[in-house]
Structures are given as structure tokens and as C-alpha cells.
C-alpha positions in Angstrom: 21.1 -80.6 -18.1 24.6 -78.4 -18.2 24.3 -76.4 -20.7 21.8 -74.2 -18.7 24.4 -73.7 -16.1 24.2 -69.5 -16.7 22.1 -67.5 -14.4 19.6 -65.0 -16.2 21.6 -62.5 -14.2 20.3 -58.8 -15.0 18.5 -59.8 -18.3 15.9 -58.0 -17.9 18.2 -54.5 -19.3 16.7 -53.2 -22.3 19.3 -52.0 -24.4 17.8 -49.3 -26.9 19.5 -49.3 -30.1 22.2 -47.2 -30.1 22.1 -43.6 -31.5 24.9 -44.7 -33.7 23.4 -47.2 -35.4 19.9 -45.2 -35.4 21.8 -42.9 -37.4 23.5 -45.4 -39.9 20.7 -47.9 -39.7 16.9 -45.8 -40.0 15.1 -49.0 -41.0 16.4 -50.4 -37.5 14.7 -47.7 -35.2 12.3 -49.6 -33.4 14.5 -52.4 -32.5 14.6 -53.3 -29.2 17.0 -55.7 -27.6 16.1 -57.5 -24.4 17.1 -60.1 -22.1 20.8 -62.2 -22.7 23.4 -60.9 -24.1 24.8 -62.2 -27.0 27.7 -63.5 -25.5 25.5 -64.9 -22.6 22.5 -66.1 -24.9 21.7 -70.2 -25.0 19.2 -69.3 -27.8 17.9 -65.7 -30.1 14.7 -64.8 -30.7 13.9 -62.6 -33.5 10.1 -60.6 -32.5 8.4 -58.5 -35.3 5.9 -56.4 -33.7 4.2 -53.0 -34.7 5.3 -50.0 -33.2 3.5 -47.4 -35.2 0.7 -46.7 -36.7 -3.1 -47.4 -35.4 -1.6 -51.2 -34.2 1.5 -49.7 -32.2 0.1 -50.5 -29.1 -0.5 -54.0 -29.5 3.9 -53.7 -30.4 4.2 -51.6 -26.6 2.0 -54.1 -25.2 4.1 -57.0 -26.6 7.4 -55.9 -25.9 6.1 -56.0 -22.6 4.6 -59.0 -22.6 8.2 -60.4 -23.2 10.0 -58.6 -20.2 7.2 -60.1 -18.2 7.5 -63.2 -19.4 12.2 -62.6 -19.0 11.2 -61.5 -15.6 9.4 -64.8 -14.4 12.9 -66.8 -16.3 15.3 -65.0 -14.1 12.9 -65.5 -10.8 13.2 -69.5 -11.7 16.8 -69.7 -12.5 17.3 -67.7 -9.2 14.8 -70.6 -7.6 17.4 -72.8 -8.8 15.6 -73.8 -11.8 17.9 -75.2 -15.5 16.2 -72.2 -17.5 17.8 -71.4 -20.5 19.0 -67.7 -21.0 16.9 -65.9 -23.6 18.5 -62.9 -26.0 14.9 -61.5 -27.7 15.2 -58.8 -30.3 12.2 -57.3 -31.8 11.8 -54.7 -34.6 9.3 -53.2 -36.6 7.7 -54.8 -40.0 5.8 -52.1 -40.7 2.6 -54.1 -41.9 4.9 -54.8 -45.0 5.7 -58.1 -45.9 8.6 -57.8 -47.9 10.2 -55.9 -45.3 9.5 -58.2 -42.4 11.1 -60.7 -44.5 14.4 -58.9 -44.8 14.2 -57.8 -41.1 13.3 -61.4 -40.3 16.8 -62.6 -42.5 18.6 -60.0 -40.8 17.8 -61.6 -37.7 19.3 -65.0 -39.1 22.3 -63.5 -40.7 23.1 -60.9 -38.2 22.2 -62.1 -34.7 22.2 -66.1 -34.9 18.3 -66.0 -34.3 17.3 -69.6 -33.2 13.5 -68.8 -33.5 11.1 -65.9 -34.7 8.1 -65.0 -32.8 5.3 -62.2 -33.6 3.6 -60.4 -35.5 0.5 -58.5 -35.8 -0.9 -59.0 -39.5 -1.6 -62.4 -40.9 -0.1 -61.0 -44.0 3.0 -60.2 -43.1 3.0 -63.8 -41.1 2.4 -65.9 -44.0 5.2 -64.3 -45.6 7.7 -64.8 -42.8 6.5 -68.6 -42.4 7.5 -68.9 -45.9 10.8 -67.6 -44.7 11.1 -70.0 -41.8 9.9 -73.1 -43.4 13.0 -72.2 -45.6 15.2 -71.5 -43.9 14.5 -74.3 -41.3 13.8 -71.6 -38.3 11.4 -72.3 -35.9 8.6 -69.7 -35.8 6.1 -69.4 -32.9 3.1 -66.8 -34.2 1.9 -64.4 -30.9 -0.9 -62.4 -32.5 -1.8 -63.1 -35.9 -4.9 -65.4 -36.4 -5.6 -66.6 -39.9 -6.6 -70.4 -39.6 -4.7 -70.6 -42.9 -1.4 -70.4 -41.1 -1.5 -73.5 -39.0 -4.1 -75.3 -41.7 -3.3 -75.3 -45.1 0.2 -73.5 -44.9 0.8 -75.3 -41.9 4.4 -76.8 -41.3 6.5 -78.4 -38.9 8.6 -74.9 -38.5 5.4 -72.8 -37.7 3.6 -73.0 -34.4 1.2 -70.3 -33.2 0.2 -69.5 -29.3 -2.7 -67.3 -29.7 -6.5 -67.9 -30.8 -7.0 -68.2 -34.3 -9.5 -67.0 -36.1 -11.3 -70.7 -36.4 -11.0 -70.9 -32.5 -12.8 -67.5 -32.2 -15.5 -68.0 -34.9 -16.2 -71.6 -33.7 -17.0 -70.1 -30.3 -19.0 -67.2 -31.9 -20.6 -70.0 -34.2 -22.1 -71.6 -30.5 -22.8 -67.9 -29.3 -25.4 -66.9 -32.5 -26.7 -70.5 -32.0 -27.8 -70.1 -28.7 -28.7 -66.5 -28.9 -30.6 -67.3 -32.2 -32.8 -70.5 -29.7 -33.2 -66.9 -28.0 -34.3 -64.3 -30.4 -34.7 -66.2 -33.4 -32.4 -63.9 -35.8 -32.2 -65.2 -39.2 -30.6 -62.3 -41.4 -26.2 -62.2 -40.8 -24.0 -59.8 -42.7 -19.9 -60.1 -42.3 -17.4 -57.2 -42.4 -14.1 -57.7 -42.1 -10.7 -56.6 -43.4 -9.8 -56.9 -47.1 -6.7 -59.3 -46.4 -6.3 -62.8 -45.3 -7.5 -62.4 -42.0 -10.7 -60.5 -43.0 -11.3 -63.0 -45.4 -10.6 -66.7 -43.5 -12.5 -65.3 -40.3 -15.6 -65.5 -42.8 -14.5 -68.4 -44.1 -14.2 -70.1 -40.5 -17.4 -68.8 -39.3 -19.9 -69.7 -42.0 -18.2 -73.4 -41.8 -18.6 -73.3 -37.7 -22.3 -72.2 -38.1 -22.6 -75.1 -40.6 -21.2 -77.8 -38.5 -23.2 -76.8 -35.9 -26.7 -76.9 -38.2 -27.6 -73.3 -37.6 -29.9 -71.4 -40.1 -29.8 -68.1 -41.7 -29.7 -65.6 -44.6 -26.5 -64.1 -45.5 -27.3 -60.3 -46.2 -24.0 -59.0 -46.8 -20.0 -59.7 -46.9 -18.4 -56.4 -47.1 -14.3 -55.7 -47.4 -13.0 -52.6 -46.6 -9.2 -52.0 -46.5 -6.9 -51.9 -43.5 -7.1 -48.7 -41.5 -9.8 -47.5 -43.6 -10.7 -44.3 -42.2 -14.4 -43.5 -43.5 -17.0 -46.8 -42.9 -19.6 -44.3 -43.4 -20.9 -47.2 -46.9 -20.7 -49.7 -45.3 -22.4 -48.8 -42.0 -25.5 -47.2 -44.3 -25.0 -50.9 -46.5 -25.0 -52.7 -43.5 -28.4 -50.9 -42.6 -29.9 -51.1 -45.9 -29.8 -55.0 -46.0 -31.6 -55.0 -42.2 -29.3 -57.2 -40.9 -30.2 -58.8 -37.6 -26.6 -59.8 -36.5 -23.7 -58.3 -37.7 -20.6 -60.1 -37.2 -16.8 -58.4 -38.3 -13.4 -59.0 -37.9 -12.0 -55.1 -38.0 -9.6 -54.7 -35.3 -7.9 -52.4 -33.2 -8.3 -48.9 -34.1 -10.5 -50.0 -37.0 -13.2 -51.6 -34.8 -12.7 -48.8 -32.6 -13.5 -46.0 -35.6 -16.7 -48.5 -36.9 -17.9 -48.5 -33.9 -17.8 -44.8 -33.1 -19.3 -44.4 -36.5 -21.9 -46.5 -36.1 -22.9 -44.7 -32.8 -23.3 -41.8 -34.6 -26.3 -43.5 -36.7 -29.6 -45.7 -35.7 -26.9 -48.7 -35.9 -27.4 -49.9 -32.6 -31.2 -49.6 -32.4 -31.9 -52.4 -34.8 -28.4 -54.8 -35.0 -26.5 -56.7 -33.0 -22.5 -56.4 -34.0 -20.8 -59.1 -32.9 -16.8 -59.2 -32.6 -15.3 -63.0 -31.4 -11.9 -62.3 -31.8 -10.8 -58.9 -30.9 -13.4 -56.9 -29.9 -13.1 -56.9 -25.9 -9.6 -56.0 -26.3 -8.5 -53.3 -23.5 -8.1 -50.7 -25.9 -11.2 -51.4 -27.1 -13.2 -51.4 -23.8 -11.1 -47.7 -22.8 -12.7 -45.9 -25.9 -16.1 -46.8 -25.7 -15.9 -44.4 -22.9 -19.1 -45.0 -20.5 -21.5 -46.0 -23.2 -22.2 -50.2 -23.3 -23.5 -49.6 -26.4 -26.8 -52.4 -27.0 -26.5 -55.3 -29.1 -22.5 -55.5 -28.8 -20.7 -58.9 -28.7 -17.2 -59.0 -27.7 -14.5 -61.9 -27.1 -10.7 -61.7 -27.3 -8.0 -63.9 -26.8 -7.4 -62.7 -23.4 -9.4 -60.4 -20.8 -8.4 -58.3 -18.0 -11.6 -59.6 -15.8 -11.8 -63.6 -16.7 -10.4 -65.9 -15.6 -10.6 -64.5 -11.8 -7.3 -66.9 -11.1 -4.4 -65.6 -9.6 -2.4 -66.7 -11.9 -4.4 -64.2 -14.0 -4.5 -61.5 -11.7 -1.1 -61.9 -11.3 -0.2 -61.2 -14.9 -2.4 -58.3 -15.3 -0.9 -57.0 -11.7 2.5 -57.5 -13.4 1.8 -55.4 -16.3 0.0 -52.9 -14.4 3.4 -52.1 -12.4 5.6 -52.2 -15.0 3.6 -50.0 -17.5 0.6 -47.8 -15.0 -1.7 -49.1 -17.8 -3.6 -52.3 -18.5 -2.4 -54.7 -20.9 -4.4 -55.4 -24.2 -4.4 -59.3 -25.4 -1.7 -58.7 -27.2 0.8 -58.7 -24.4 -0.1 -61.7 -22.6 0.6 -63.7 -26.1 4.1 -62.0 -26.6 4.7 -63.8 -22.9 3.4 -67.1 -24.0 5.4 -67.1 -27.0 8.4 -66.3 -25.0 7.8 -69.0 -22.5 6.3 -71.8 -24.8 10.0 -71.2 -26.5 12.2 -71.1 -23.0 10.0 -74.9 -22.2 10.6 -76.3 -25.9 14.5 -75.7 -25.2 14.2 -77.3 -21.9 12.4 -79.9 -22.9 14.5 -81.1 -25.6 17.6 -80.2 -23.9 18.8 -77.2 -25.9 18.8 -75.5 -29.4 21.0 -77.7 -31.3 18.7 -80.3 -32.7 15.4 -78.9 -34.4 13.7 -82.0 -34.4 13.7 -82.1 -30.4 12.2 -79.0 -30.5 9.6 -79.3 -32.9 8.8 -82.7 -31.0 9.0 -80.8 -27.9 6.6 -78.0 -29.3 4.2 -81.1 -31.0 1.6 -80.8 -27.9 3.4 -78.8 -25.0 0.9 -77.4 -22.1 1.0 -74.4 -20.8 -0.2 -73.1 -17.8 -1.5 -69.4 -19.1 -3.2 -66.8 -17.3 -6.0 -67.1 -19.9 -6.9 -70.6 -18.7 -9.7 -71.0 -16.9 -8.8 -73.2 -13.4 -8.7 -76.9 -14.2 -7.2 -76.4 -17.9 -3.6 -76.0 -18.9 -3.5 -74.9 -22.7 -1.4 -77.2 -25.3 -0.1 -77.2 -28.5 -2.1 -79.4 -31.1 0.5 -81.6 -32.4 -1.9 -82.0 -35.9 -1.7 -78.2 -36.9 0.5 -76.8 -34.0 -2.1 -73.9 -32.8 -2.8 -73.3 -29.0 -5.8 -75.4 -27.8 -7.9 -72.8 -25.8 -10.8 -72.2 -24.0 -12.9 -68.6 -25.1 -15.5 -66.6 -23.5 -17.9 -64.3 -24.8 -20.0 -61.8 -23.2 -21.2 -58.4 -23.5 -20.8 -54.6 -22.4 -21.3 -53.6 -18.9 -20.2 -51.2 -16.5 -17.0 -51.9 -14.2 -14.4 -49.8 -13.1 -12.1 -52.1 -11.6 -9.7 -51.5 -14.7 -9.8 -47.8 -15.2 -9.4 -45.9 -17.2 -12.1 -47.8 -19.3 -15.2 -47.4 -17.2 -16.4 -50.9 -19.2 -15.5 -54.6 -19.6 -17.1 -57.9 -20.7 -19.3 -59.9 -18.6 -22.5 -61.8 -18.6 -20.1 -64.8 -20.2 -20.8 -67.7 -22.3 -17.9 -70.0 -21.7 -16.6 -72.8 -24.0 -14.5 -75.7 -24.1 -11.4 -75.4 -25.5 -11.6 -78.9 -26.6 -15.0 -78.5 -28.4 -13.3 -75.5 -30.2 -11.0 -77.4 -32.1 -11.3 -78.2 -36.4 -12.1 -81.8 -36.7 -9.8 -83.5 -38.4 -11.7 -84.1 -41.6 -12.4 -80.5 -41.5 -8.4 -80.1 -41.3 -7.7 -83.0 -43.8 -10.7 -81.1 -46.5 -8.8 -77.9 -46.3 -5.4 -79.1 -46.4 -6.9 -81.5 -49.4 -8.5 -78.5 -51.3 -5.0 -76.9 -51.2 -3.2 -79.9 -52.4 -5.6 -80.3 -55.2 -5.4 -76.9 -56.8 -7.9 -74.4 -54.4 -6.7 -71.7 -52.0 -8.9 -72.8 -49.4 -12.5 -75.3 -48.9 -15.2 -72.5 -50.2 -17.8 -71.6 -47.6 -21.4 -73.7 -47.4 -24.0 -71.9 -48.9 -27.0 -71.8 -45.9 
């Protein structure tokens, strides 16, 4: 292949912008530019990620992510490898659609961006998948996780590297099945964020549970908005309807504040909380302080402390030396997204034809240092989501990670292919939309 002829020499420089343009440009104050320059550059990359707010540090974490991810480029094309030379530039949405959308046109009309990758809120990635099915630019999603994205919106432009939120709840789904053969709980409430995520990861689990025959009463669904700051209602609703197990999809600094507020009531004497996507998230595991609270449930789409494989270690190690911290999930999809894109131009032998590419995405593997040994993750070439194994566990000590004094462990593992929608679960949804509905409504138990 020749057109990869260009070392990655010294791309790994990242060029703040300017304090000229800070000045003339205030809406382009987070952007970051990394890697290639854009003489240099065989392809442009265009990453929203936060960088304020209670969600900023899933934006530090990503940003790193990517210069991980540069870092192991330029070691290959300095092996000798045909790697292609990457120019990633990643601003700031600001949880706002419409202005992701403009930053994300920007990207097009100002810096020749190839492909988009990113962002946090599922909200703001609907919007920009809009924009790239378009505008025929291939997007590869790094964080957000509504099953609607790669389901019923899905396209041949959009491709997502992360769990979504049907991976998650169908490996939650298994968790309260077994754990119910174990207890017997029969009473399940749901809170969760009053967007798209919120609402589909409720959507996805009650339709898991059902597939997998699992019975129980729904006490509750309860929506409060992003970044809500009080959850003082529904922690007392929550205990008012004696819920046995209750399962949510806040995240970040939201789960964090629930669960602090929780702690400061009998919460945790009588419920289980159960969080499958998020929940065991670094950040997470750092403010629960020493305190394994009883009854808590955690997964994410990546963990510190499983797999133990080196190529794990190895990433964690990475981010450990470039940062002095430990890397939330959030980085280690910013580096797949980054490398699922460098082996899609490979394999189709550069950026010029999208078709290659898509076909090159349509059911690439991976190697990930989320994979447990003996799997490589792919891309479903159905609805174009990662195929990935999950674990779930709960609290206890370890301090192999400080500062958090806590982690994950006692794991449940499953199979990344038993995680997957069906196809006629696909085909119903994707059917419902074409016949009028938003989305297949939940079974009734």
C-alpha cells in the first residue's frame, strides 16, 4: 500500500489552540488538536467530547484515550508497519445538540474531517448521526450507549465501539435472573435519566428480562433530569414502593450524588441498586471512599481490574504514566475509536472510497484491552455496534488502584456472543419504526 509511505513522526504534539484564535473564536476553547498535521494527515477526525461540567472528565479521559491510542500508531509505523497518519481534533459540544452539530460541520467545512468520533450524551449523538448520514461522513460513536443509535436509527455511516445500553441491560437481565434463583426478589423499580438514554436502557432491560422468562413486579420508573442535583423524591419514592431491586442508568456525577444521597437514608438496608452500564466506572469506585456500600451492582464498559491480561494491564499502565491517575471507561473507548478507524483505512486501502470503509468497518475485530483472553471484539455487520463480553460484580475492598480504596469483583462473566439482540428482536424494532412507532413498547411482566 503507498499511500501510507509517511512516518507518524512526532504526532503525538498537542497543539493547544492558539491564544489568537481563543480570543476571536470563544466557542472553540476546548479544542484540542492532536496527532498529524494537516499537511501531513492521510485522514481527519473530528472528536466531540465534554470538557466541562459534571461529565468533563470522561472528555480528559478521552482525549487521552486518543494519544494512547496515536502513541501505539507511531510505535507500528516505526516497526515498519503501513499505518496511516492520523490528524484528530476534538472540541466541546457542550451537552447541546444543535451546537455539536455546527461544531461537527465545522469540522467538515473547515478541517476536511474524514470521520467523527465521540461523544458523551446519546442526545447530542443522534443529532450528529443525523448530520453524518447526510453528509455521507463516517461516524464511529466512543461513549454514548442508546440501543436506538445502531437499531432503529441505524445506518451504514454510524458505527459505535462501546457497550450499548442493550449489551449492558442484557447482561444485567442474566445477573437479576440468577440472583433472583438466589433470593427470590420479585418487586423492580427503574431510574434513569429523562433523555434517550434513560429512557431505552429501560426499554432494553424489561425486553432482556422478558426474553429470558424472568418474573417480577414493576414498582416504579422514575425520570429525573440530567445533572439533577436534589434525588432526595425519588430516593424516599423509591423506598415508599419497597422495591427489592433497584436498577438505574444515572451516570457519572449523577450516580455518584444518588448514591451519596441514598447513604444518607435506610436505602441500602433494604434494596439492592443495581447499575450495568456505568456504575463501576473509576470515578465512581474513587468517591465511594472506603464504604462497599451493601446491595450495590456495578458493570461498565471497561474496568481497571478485569481482564487481568497484559494487554489490559498494559493500557491502564499506559494511562497511569501519561496522566498519574487511573483511566475511567471512557478513555479506553476514545482509543478504540481511534484505532477501529486507523484499521478501517488500512483495510480498505485509504480514505477515498467510503464504501471500502464501511465494508471494512461491517465486522472488523479488534483486539481490546477489555477482552477477556481467547476473544477479540468485532463490529456486528447487522447494526454496526461492538460485540462484547461484560462482567458484573460487586463492591469490595482493593487498593491496587488508589486513590479509590474499592473496585469490582466477585464477577459474573458473560458471553459476548449471548449478549447480542436477535435478529427478530432487531427486525421488530427497526419494523415498529418503519411502521409509525418510536420504538417496540416494553412487555408488560
Amino acid at each position: 500500500m503507498e499511500m501510507f509511505k509517511r512516518p507518524v513522526s512526532g504526532c503525538i504534539t498537542i497543539i493547544a489552540a492558539t491564544f489568537a484564535l481563543f480570543a476571536a473564536h470563544a466557542a472553540q476553547a476546548e479544542r484540542f488538536e492532536l496527532g498529524a498535521s494537516a499537511q501531513n494527515a492521510d485522514a481527519v477526525i473530528g472528536c466531540l467530547y465534554p470538557m466541562t461540567g459534571r461529565s468533563a472528565t470522561y472528555g480528559r479521559d478521552s482525549i487521552s484515550g486518543i494519544k494512547i491510542a496515536l502513541q501505539d500508531l507511531e510505535a507500528e509505523a516505526k516497526s515498519g508497519l503501513d499505518v496511516p497518519n492520523l490528524r484528530v481534533i476534538a472540541d466541546d459540544p457542550r451537552s447541546k445538540a444543535s451546537y455539536a452539530v455546527r461544531l461537527a460541520q465545522d469540522f467538515i467545512t473547515n478541517d476536511n474531517a474524514k470521520f467523527f468520533c465521540g461523544i458523551v450524551s446519546s442526545g447530542v449523538a443522534h443529532a450528529v448521526s443525523d448530520l453524518a448520514k447526510n453528509e455521507k461522513i463516517i461516524m464511529v460513536g466512543t461513549d454514548h450507549a442508546s440501543s436506538r443509535l445502531s437499531i432503529e436509527a441505524g445506518h451504514d455511516y454510524y458505527f459505535r465501539v462501546t457497550n450499548d445500553s442493550w449489551t449492558s441491560m442484557a447482561a444485567g437481565a442474566r445477573y437479576l435472573r440468577d440472583l433472583q434463583k438466589e433470593t427470590g426478589w420479585k418487586r423492580l423499580a427503574f431510574v434513569g435519566p429523562d433523555y434517550d438514554y434513560g429512557h431505552v436502557s429501560w426499554t432494553d432491560l424489561q425486553l432482556a428480562l422478558d426474553e429470558l422468562g424472568v418474573e417480577y413486579e414493576t414498582v416504579g420508573d422514575l425520570w429525573p433530569k440530567l445533572y439533577e442535583p436534589d434525588y432526595s423524591i425519588y430516593i424516599n419514592a423509591l423506598q415508599s414502593a419497597k422495591a427489592d431491586v433497584v436498577v438505574t442508568a444515572l451516570w457519572g456525577g449523577d450516580f455518584i450524588a444518588f448514591i451519596k444521597q441514598a447513604a444518607s437514608t435506610r436505602f441500602f438496608e433494604t434494596t439492592r441498586l443495581a447499575n450495568f452500564d456505568t456504575g463501576a466506572n473509576y470515578d465512581v469506585m474513587m468517591a465511594l471512599g472506603d464504604q462497599p456500600y451493601p446491595g450495590l451492582i456495578l458493570s461498565a464498559r471497561h474496568h481497571n481490574n478485569w481482564p487481568e491480561t497484559g494487554r489490559n494491564k498494559r493500557f491502564v499502565k499506559q494511562f497511569h504514566d501519561m496522566t498519574g491517575r487511573y483511566p475511567t471507561y471512557a478513555a479506553e473507548g476514545a482509543y478504540t475509536g481511534i484505532i477501529a478507524i486507523a484499521r478501517a483505512i488500512e483495510k480498505a486501502g485509504g480514505v477515498d472510497d467510503d464504501r471500502a470503509l464501511i465494508t471494512a468497518l461491517e465486522g472488523l475485530q479488534l483486539a481490546l484491552p477489555e477482552d477477556p483472553p481467547g476473544f477479540a471484539s468485532y463490529i456486528d455487520p447487522e447494526t454496526h455496534q461492538i460485540v462484547q463480553a461484560q462482567a458484573v460484580g460487586t463492591v469490595v475492598h482493593n487498593e491496587d488502584f488508589p486513590p479509590s480504596k474499592l473496585m469490582v469483583g466477585n464477577w459474573a462473566i458473560y458471553d459476548a456472543e449471548d449478549l447480542k439482540p436477535s435478529k427478530e428482536m432487531v427486525k421488530r424494532r427497526r419494523d415498529a419504526v418503519a411502521g409509525g412507532s418510536e420504538a417496540v413498547p416494553p412487555p408488560t411482566p
